[in-house]
C-alpha positions, 0 to 999 in steps of 0.5 A, a space after each residue: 328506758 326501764 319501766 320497774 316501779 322503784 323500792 320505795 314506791 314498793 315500800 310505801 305500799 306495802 305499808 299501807 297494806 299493813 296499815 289497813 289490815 292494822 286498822 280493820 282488825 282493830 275497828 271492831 274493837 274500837 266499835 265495842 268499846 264504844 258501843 260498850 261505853 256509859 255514854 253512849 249506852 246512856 245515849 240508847 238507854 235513857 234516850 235524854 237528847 229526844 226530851 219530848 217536848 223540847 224544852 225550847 218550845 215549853 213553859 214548863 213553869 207555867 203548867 196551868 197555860 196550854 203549851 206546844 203539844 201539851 194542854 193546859 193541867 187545872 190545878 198545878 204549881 212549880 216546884 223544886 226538890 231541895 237544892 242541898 241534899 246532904 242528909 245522913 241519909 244520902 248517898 256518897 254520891 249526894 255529899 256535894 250540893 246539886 243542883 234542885 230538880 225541877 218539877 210539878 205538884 198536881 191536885 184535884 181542882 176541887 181543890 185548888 188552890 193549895 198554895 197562892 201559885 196554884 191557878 184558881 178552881 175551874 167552874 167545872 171542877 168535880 167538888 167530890 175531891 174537895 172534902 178530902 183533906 190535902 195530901 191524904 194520898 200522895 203519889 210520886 211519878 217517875 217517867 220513861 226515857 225521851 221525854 219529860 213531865 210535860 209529854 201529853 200522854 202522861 196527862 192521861 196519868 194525871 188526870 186519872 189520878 188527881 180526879 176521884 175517886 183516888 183524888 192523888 197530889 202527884 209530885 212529878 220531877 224530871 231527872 238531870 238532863 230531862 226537861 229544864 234540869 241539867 246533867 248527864 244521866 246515869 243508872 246511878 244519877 237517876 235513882 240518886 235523882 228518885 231519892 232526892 224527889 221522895 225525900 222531897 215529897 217525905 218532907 213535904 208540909 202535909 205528907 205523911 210518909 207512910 202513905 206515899 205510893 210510888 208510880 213508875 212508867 217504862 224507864 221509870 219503873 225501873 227507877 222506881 224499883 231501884 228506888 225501894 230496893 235501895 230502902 227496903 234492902 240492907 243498904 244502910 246508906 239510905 234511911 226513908 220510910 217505905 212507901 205504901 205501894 207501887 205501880 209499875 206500867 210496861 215495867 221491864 226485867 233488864 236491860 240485857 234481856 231487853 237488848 238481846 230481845 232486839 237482835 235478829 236471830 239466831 244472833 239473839 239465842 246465842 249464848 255467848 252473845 248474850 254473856 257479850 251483851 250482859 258483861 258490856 252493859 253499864 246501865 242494867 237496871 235489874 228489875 227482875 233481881 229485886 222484885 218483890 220487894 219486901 213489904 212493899 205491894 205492887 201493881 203491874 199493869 202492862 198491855 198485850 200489844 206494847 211493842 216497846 217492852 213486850 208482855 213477856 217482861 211482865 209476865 217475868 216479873 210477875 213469876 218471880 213475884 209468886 216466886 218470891 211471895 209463895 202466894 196463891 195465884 187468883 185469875 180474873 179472865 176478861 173480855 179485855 184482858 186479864 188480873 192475876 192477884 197473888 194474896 191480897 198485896 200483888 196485883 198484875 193486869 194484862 191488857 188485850 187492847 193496851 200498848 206502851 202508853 195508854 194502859 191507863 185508859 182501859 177500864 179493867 186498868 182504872 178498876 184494878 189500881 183504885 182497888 189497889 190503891 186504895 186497899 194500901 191506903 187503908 193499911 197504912 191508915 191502920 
């Protein structure tokens, strides 16, 4: 009795043979496009599905009550930006109505209550705010990715800049798909979403637009400079006031710098690699291609130990600033870091002790951006 397997067996297997080195030539492939997709770039980037604190465990239209993780703010009211935003100075992307974003305007207790939905003066409150007139100094906050506007350490941020001697009205909105707002993220959708929030703070009763400072933290920096670049540039689609200032905390230059930054090496000193990574990027958020920005006085404040964005972002950033301007660079060298100014618009402070989130706790931070700000007050006062 023969025992030999017959020619069909032999052809099957043979077929699946091919079959097989079919699909491992072309899994590589399938992972670089998907990997090399908007979506799930946009998923890595913008990190949208963490949206710390979950929204199902907060209030977020209740920012005076103390929430999951997230204390109770004195003085703040819930607000929205306009639902239709189809001004000529819209972006084509803007022509359909959207959806309004949701967000916060926080003020000086001493100063509450503005509206009748902001919560009443606490006993405690500092009343050195309260002879300022409302809205001498409005900031618009842009946050980082994974979280949104009720993220705790970003309470920090408030506090500082509501309290004197800034006393700040800061308008702080989620962008489409953070915190209760729906939408998929974008590079495009989030700057789209900036413009829809200074236009709202623009028209705000009481506003002068000349005087808003603009506020950018991590993935929101970066927003931010996409934003002025967008007014300050010669795109004409967008047609706003330029804000006074700006602050950009653990600010990064791009997002292919940043990703090659990650690999191990020698996979991240490989040129080609890199040309890879810059050619598949969806979301590039060029900080570094648009500063400085004209006109427009900017702070960096970055710490030394941020493990997130490392310092050599901000030291990038800072040379194409001195680049760009052809400033004489003055140093201030402390025991807790060091403030570079060059001429009297740009500022950069480096902080020893400082990581991603808690810049703004540091005195040499505090000291710098009152300074700051306060000299971009007084000439847009003047």
């Amino acid at each position: 009795m023969s025992t030999s397997r017959s020619p069909g067996f032999a052809s099957y297997m043979l077929r699946a043979l091919y079959l097989t080195v079919a699909l491992c030539a072309l899994l590589p492939l399938f992972l670089l496009c998907y990997v090399s997709s908007s979506a799930f770039q946009s998923l890595l980037i913008h990190m949208h599905f963490v949206n710390f604190p979950f929204p199902f465990l907060t209030d977020f239209t209740a920012p005076t009550s103390p929430q999951w993780l997230s204390p109770a703010l004195p003085c703040a009211a819930y607000i929205h930006t306009t639902s239709n935003y189809t001004t000529s100075a819209s972006h084509p992307a803007n022509t359909a109505p959207r959806p309004p974003l949701a967000g916060w305007l926080l003020s000086p207790a001493s100063r509450c209550p503005l509206t009748s939905t902001l919560s009443a003066t606490p006993p405690s409150a500092d009343r050195r705010c309260a002879g300022l007139p409302a809205f001498h100094r409005p900031l618009l906050y842009l946050h980082g990715n994974a979280e949104n506007r009720a993220y705790k350490p970003t309470h920090d941020r408030y506090n500082f800049f509501t309290a004197f001697p800034l006393c700040a009205d800061v308008f702080v909105f989620d962008y489409g798909g953070f915190g209760e707002n729906s939408g998929w993220p974008t590079q495009q959708s989030l700057v789209d979403d900036a413009h829809r929030m200074l236009d709202t703070v623009n028209r705000w009763q009481g506003v002068e637009p000349a005087r808003v400072i603009a506020f950018g933290h991590s993935l929101g920096s970066a927003v931010a400079v996409q934003l002025l670049g967008s007014i300050t540039g010669n795109d004409t689609r967008w047609k706003a006031p330029t804000p006074a200032a700006l602050l950009l905390e653990g600010a990064f230059t791009n997002v292919p710098d940043n990703a090659m930054d990650t690999l191990p090496s020698p996979l991240d000193q490989l040129a080609f690699v890199h040309r890879l990574v810059e050619r598949h990027t969806a979301h590039p958020y060029r900080t570094d291609s648009l500063i400085p920005l004209p006109g427009v006085p900017t702070l960096f404040l970055h710490g030394q130990r941020d493990s997130v964005i490392r310092h050599w972002n901000a030291d990038r950033l800072w040379n194409r600033t001195v680049e760009g301007r052809r400033c004489d660079v003055a140093v201030e060298a402390t025991a807790a870091g060091e403030v570079r100014r060059c001429g009297a618009s740009d500022v950069l402070v480096s902080i020893e002790e400082a990581t991603h989130y808690d810049s703004i706790n540091f005195a040499i931070a505090q000291q710098s951006i009152i300074r700051f700000v306060q000299d971009a007050g007084s000439k847009a006062a003047a």
